[in-house]
C-alpha positions, 0 to 999 in steps of 0.5 A, a space after each residue: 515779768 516775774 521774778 520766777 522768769 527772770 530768775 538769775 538776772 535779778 540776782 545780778 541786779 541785787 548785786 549790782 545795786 550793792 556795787 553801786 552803792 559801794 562806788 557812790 560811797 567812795 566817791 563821797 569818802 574821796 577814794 582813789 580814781 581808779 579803784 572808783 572806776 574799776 567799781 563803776 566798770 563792774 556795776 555796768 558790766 553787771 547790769 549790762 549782763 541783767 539785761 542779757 539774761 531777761 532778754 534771753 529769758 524772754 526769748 525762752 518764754 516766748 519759744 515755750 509758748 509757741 511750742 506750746 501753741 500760743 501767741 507769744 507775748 512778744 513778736 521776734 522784733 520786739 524782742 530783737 530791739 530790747 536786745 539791740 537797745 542794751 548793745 
């Protein structure tokens, strides 16, 4: 896995791991419950949506090298149950 492959994803994490940061500091300043949680849903919404991409871009990987004549570096299974692990 390189950055290069998975591109946008990890731009989504780095966000991720600012809201993240942004939810534990206002939980320590005692902030609102439900302005806490909303924070929370976006950070999971956002890594949920990082695992899609690599997934995906996993899929575009592995169909280029077939195209090209390669083995893939992953089997169609292997690819379907990193998928089905982040649903």
């Amino acid at each position: 896995m390189t950055p290069a492959l998975v591109g946008d994803a990890l731009v989504r994490l780095r966000r991720a791991n600012g809201q993240l940061s942004g939810v534990i500091r206002a939980i320590e300043q005692g902030e609102d419950c439900a302005a806490v949680l909303t924070q929370l849903a976006a950070v999971s919404r956002a890594l949920d949506r990082a695992g899609f991409k690599i997934v995906a871009s996993g899929m575009r990987h592995c169909q280029a090298a077939r195209d090209r004549g390669e083995e893939p570096p992953m089997t169609e299974a292997e690819l379907e149950k990193l998928f089905l692990s982040l649903a």
